[in-house]
C-alpha positions in Angstrom: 17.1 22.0 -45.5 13.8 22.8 -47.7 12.7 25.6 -49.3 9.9 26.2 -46.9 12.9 26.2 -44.0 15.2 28.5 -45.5 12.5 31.0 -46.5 11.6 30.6 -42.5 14.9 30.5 -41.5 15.9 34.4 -42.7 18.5 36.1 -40.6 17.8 33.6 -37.9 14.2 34.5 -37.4 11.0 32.3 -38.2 7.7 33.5 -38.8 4.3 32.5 -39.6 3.7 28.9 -40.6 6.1 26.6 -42.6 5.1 27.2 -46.3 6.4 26.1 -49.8 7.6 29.8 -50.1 7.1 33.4 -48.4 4.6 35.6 -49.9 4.5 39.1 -50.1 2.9 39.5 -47.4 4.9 37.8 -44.8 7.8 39.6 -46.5 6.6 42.7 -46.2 5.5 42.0 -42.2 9.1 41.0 -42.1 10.3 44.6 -42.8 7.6 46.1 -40.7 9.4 44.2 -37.8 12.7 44.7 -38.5 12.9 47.5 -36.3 11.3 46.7 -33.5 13.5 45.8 -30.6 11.3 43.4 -28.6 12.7 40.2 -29.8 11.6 37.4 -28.2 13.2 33.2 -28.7 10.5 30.5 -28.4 12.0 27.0 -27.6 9.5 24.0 -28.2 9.2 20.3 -29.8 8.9 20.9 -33.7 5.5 18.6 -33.3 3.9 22.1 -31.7 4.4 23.8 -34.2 1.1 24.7 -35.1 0.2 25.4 -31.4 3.3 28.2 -31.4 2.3 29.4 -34.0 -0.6 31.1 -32.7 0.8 32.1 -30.1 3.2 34.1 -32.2 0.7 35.6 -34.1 -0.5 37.1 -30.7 2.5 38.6 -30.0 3.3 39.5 -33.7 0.3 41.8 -32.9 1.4 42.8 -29.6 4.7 44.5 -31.8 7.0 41.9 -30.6 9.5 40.4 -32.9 9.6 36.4 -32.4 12.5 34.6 -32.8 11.9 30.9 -33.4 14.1 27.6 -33.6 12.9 24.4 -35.4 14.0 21.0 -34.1 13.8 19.0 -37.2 17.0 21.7 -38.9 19.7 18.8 -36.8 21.5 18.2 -40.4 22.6 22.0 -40.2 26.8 22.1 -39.5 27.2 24.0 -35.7 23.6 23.9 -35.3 25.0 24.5 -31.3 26.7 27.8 -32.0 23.9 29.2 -34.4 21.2 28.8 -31.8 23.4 30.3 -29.5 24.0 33.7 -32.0 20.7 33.8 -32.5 19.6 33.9 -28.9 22.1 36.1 -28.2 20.1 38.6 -30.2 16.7 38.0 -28.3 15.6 40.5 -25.5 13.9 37.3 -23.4 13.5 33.5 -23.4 10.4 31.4 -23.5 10.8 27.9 -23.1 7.4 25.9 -23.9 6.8 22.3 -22.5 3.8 20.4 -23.9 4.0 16.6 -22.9 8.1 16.1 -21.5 11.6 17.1 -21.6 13.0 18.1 -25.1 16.9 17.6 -25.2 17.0 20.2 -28.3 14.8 22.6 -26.3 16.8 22.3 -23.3 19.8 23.1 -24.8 18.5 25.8 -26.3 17.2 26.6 -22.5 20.9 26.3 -21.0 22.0 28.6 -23.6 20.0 31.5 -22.9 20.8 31.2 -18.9 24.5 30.9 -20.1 23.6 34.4 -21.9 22.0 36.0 -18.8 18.8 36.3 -20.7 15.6 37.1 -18.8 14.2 33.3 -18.9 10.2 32.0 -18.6 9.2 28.6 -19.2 6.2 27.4 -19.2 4.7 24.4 -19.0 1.4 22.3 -19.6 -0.7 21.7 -16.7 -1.8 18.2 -16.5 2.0 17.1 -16.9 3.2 19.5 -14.2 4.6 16.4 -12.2 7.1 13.9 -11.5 10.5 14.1 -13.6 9.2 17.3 -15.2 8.3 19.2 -12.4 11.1 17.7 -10.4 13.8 19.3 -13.4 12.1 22.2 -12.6 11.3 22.6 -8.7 13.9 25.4 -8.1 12.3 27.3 -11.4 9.0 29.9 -11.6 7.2 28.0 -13.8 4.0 29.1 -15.9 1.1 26.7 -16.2 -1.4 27.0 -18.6 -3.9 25.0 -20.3 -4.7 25.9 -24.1 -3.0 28.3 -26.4 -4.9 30.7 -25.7 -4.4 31.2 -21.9 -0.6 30.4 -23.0 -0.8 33.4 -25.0 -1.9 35.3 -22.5 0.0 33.8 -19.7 3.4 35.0 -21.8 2.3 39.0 -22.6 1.4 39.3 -19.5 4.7 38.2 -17.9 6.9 39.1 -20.5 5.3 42.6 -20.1 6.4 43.4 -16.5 9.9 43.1 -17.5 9.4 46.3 -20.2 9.2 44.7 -23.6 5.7 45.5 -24.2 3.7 48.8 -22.8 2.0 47.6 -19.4 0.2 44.5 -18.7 -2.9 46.6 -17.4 -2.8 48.5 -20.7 -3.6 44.9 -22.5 -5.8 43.9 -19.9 -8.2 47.1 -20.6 -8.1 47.1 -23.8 -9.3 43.2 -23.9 -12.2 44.4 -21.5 -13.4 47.4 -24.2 -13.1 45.2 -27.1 -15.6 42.4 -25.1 -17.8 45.5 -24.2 -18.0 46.4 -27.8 -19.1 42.3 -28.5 -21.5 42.8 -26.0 -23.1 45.5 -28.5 -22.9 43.3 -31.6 -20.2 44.7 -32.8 -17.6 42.6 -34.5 -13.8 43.2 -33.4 -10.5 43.2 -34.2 -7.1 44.6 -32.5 -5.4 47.3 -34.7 -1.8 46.6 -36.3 1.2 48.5 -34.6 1.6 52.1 -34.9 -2.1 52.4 -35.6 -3.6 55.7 -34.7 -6.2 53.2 -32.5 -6.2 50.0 -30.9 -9.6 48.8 -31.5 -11.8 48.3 -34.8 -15.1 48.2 -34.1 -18.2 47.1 -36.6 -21.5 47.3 -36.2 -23.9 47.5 -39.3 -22.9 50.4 -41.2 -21.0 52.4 -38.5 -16.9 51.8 -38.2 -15.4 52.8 -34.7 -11.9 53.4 -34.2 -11.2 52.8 -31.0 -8.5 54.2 -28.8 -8.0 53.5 -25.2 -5.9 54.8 -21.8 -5.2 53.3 -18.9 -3.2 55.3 -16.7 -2.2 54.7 -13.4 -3.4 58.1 -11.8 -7.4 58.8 -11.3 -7.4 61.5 -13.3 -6.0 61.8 -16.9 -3.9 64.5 -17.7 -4.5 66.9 -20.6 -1.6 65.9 -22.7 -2.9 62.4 -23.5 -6.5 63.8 -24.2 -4.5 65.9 -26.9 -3.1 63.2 -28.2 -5.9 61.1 -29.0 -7.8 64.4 -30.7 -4.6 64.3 -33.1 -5.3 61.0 -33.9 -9.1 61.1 -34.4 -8.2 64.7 -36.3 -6.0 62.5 -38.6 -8.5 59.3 -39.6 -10.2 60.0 -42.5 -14.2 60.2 -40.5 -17.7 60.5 -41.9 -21.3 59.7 -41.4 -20.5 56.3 -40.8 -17.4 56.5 -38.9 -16.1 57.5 -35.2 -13.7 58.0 -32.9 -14.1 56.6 -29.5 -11.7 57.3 -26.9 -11.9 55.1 -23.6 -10.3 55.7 -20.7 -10.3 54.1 -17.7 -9.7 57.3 -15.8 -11.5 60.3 -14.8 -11.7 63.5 -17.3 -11.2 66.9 -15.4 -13.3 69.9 -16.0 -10.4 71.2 -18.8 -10.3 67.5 -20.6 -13.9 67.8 -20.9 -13.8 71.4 -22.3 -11.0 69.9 -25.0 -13.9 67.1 -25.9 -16.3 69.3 -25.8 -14.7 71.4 -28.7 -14.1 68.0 -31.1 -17.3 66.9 -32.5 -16.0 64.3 -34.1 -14.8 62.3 -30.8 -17.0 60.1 -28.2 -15.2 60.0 -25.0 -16.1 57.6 -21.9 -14.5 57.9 -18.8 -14.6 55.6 -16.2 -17.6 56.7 -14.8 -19.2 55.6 -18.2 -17.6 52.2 -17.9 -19.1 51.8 -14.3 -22.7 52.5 -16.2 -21.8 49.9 -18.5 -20.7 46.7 -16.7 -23.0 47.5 -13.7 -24.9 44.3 -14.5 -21.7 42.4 -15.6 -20.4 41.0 -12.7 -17.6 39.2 -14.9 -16.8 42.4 -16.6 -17.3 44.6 -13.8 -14.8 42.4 -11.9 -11.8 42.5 -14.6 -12.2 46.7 -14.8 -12.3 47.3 -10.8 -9.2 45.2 -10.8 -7.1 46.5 -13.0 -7.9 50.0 -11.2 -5.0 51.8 -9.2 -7.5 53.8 -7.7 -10.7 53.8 -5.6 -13.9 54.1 -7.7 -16.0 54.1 -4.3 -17.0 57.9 -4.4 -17.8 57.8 -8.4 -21.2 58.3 -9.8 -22.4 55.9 -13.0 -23.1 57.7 -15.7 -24.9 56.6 -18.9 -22.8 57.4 -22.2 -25.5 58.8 -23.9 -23.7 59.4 -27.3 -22.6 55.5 -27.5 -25.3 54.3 -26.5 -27.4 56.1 -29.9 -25.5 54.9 -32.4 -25.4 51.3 -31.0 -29.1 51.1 -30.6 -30.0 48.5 -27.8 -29.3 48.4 -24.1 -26.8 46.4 -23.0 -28.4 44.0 -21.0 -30.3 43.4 -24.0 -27.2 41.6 -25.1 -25.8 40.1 -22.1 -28.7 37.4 -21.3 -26.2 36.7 -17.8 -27.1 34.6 -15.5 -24.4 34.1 -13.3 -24.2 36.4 -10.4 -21.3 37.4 -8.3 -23.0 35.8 -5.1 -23.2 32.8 -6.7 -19.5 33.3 -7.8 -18.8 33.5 -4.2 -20.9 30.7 -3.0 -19.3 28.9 -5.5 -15.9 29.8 -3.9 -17.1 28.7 -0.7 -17.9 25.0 -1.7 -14.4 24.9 -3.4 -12.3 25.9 -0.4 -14.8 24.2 1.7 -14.1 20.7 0.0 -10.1 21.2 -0.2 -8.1 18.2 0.5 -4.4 19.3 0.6 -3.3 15.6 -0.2 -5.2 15.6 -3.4 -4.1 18.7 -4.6 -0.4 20.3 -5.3 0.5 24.0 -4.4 -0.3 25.5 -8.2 -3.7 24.6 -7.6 -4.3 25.8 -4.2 -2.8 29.2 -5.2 -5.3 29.6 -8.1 -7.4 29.2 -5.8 -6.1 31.4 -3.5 -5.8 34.0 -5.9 -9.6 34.3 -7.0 -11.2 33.6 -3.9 -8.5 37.0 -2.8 -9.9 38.8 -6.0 -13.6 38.0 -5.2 -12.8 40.0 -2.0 -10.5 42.8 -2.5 -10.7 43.4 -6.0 -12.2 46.7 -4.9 -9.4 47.4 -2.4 -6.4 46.2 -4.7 -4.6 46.9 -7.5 -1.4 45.0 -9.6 -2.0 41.2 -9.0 0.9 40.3 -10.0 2.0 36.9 -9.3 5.3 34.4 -9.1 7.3 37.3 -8.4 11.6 37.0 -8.0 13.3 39.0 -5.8 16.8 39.4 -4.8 18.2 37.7 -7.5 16.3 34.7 -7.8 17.2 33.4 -4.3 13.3 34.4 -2.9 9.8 34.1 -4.5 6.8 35.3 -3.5 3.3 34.5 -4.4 1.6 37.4 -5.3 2.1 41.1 -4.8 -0.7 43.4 -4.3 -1.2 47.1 -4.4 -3.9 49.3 -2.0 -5.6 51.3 -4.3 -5.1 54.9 -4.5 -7.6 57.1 -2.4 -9.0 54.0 -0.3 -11.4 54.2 1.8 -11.5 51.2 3.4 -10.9 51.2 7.4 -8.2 48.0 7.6 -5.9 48.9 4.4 -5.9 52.9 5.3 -4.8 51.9 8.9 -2.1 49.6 7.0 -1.1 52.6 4.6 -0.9 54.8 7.6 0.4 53.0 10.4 2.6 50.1 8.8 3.8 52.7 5.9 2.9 50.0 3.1 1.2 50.5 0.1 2.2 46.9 -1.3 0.8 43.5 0.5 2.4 40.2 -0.3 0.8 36.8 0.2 2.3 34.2 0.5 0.0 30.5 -0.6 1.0 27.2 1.3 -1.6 24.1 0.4 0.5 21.9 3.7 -1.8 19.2 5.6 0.0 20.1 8.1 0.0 23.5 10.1 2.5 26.4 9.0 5.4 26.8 11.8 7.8 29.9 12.6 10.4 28.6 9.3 7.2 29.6 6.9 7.2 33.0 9.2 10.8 33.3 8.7 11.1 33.3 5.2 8.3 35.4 4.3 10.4 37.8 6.6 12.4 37.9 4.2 10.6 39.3 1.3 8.8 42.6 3.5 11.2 45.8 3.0 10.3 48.9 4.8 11.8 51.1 1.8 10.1 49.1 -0.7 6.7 50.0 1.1 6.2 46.4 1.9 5.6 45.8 5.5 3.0 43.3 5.2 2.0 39.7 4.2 -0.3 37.8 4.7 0.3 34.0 4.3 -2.9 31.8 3.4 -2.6 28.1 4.1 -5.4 25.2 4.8 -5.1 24.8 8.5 -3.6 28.0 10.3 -0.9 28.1 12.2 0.8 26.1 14.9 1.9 28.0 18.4 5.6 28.6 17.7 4.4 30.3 14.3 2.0 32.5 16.2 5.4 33.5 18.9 7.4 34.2 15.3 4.6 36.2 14.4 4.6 38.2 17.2 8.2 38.6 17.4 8.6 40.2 13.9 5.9 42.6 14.5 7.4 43.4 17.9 11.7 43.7 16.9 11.1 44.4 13.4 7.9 46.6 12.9 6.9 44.0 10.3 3.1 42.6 10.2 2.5 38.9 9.3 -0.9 37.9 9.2 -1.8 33.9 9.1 -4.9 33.1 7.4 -6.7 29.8 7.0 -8.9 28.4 4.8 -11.9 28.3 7.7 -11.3 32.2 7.6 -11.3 32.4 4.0 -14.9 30.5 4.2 -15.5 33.3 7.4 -14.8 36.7 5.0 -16.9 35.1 2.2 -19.8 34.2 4.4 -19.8 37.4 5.2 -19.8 38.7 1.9 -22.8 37.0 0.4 -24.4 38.6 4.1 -23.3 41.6 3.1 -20.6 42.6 5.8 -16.9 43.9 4.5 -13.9 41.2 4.1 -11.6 43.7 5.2 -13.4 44.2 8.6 -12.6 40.3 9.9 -8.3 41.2 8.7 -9.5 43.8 10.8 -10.6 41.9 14.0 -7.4 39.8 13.7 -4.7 42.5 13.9 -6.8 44.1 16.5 -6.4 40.6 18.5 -2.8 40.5 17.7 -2.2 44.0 18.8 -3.9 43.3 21.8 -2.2 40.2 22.9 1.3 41.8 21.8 3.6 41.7 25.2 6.9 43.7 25.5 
């Protein structure tokens, strides 16, 4: 073994990039993470090293403690049993795939199941097939396409299974630190344990910027409290403020507490709706992260921002791209779908943003590939109706079908869907869970024994299936771009199945 590999190879953990010798630097990074419990294993051919190694270095500043093997250490004696220790440390497994099969990684991969460890693998797209998607037909498998969606790809899974703070807490504090590139400000994400999570440049003015994202409309005091501690205990002049972002409302008492600290900007969500009015891109990743309805809230400018960084925003953001043409854009894809050309991961991205471009107002979570009883079911995607809806069709499903959670089910067949594809989606809807509903998308609908199964779960059961095709898809975003709710035609079809229901 080198010198570069036993400095990388300390307590079982790697770090960083293979180097001649640690510096102080990564040593000292090594005893800031010492403590932290979040340890996740990478698996992976030694040739990516360099790609994993970014990839780490976004989760290093996610707090998470990376755990790392290197193929090329085969000369070490019981190599087999130290891979095992070590992953018996680790809190999670990531297994990454970039051109085949890796016997070293796969061994690693056995070990970890052996271990009971929460396992994710993931693997690159374009080679998603034959023998390697084959070894892994029974798995959930994560595709991605560059390092960077593979970074993202893994905190976002790895964070619904409690090792990081929640995924919509990421996901709002990547839209806040575009917002603040939007101003010409230049960026970075804070270390761990910073009193902020957002450094913010412009000129000769430093923000620090701190953001919520709570699942409740309305933030509560004691997190307001928290974040005047923190701006209370960064050294602040002239040239340097506080901004605290929330993507929640402020009550009348949160705004008497800012009101009192000079030395704080606050925007609430109603700010936020000001800003990305003209963003459909932006305004798209906020709305959908929401838990709540933001139908009945006023944009409002943020007026103290807005001073210190000089311009307007749509100064900055020379966008062309609309969300109609987004949509129309949509249409022609699901308009053109071959199923035969196609497999099922690329029908359900698909799926998935032509469902976002439509109920991103209406629904919350989006949280896809999800296991359930033990691995022996999966499910597509998982949705939540927003809090304080409005909406006609999802208020009747809160109300009547007593679910707040709809799952969808994606199924690219040439064929139609029959009462088996009814049968097992059955499966997944649990009245105590508040899931009564699914919908199930597929290209052509259908056939008449899937319609009787249909029926008959609704009618024994009290559970509501609804089968959507692709020539409704292209029906709800017609009516879109015409103007006319998406909801309203799920609408029309319960009513019809309602209708038609016989004893």
């Amino acid at each position: 073994m080198s010198h570069g590999q036993r400095c990388l190879w300390l307590n079982g953990l790697l770090y960083g990039k293979c180097k001649n010798e640690c510096t102080k630097g990564d040593k000292g990074q090594m005893r800031e993470l010492s403590n932290i419990k979040r340890k996740v294993f990478f698996s992976y051919a030694f040739k990516d090293t360099d790609k994993i190694d970014f990839v780490s270095m976004r989760l290093r500043e996610r707090g998470f403690e990376i755990m790392r093997s290197v193929e090329s250490l085969t000369t070490m004696n019981n190599l087999k049993n130290f891979i095992t220790n070590v992953i018996d440390e680790c809190d999670c497994f990531i297994l990454i795939i970039t051109d085949g099969i890796n016997k070293f990684s796969m061994m690693e991969y056995d070990a970890a199941l052996s271990k009971g460890k929460n396992t994710f693998v993931y693997i690159k797209k374009d080679i998603f097939k034959g023998d390697v998607k084959n070894s892994f037909a029974d798995k959930i498998v994560g595709l991605w396409e560059n390092e960077d969606d593979l970074a993202n790809r893994i905190i976002d899974d790895i964070s619904r299974y409690g090792y990081s703070y929640p995924q919509r807490g990421y996901q709002f504090e990547i839209i806040v630190d575009k917002i603040f590139q939007l101003y010409g400000c230049m960026t970075e994400m804070a270390k761990k344990n910073a009193m902020y999570d957002i450094l913010a440049k412009k000129e000769n003015i430093t923000f620090y910027v701190e953001t919520k994202a709570l699942r409740q409309r309305i933030i509560d005091v004691k997190t307001v409290s928290n974040a005047v501690a923190s701006a209370s205990a960064l050294a602040q002049d002239t040239n340097s403020k506080f901004v605290l972002v929330a993507a929640n409302i402020f009550s009348p008492r949160v705004q008497e507490i800012l009101k009192k600290n000079n030395n704080i900007i606050a925007l609430d969500i109603s700010n936020l709706l000001y800003i990305v009015k003209d963003n459909d891109i932006l305004k798209s990743q906020l709305i959908s992260i929401l838990e709540y309805s933001v139908d009945d809230i006023e944009p409002k400018v943020p007026t103290g921002l807005m001073n210190l960084l000089g311009t307007e925003y749509s100064d900055i953001d020379e966008k062309t791209v609309t969300e109609e043409d987004v949509t129309k854009k949509l249409i022609k894809e699901v308009q053109s779908w071959k199923a035969k050309d196609k497999d099922s991961s690329e029908y359900e991205d698909l799926c998935i943003r032509v469902l976002k471009n439509l109920f991103e107002e209406d629904l919350g979570l989006w949280s896809d590939q999800q296991r359930s009883n033990e691995d022996l079911y999966r499910f597509d995607l998982i949705c939540k109706i927003k809090d304080n809806i409005q909406v006609a069709f999802w208020r009747f499903i809160e109300e009547y079908f007593r679910s707040k959670y709809i799952i969808f089910e994606f199924k690219n067949y040439t064929r139609r869907i029959t009462q088996k594809e009814i049968y097992t989606t059955d499966k997944y809807l649990y009245a105590k869970a508040l899931r009564c509903v699914a919908i199930i998308i597929s290209c052509e609908g259908e056939d008449k024994n899937a319609k009787k199964a249909v029926k008959g779960t609704l009618r024994e059961n009290g559970k509501l299936i609804l089968s959507v095709s692709n020539k409704d898809l292209i029906m709800m975003l017609n009516g879109k771009v015409k103007g006319d709710s998406p909801a309203e035609y799920l609408y029309s079809m319960l009513d019809t199945m309602l209708i038609e229901l016989d004893k």
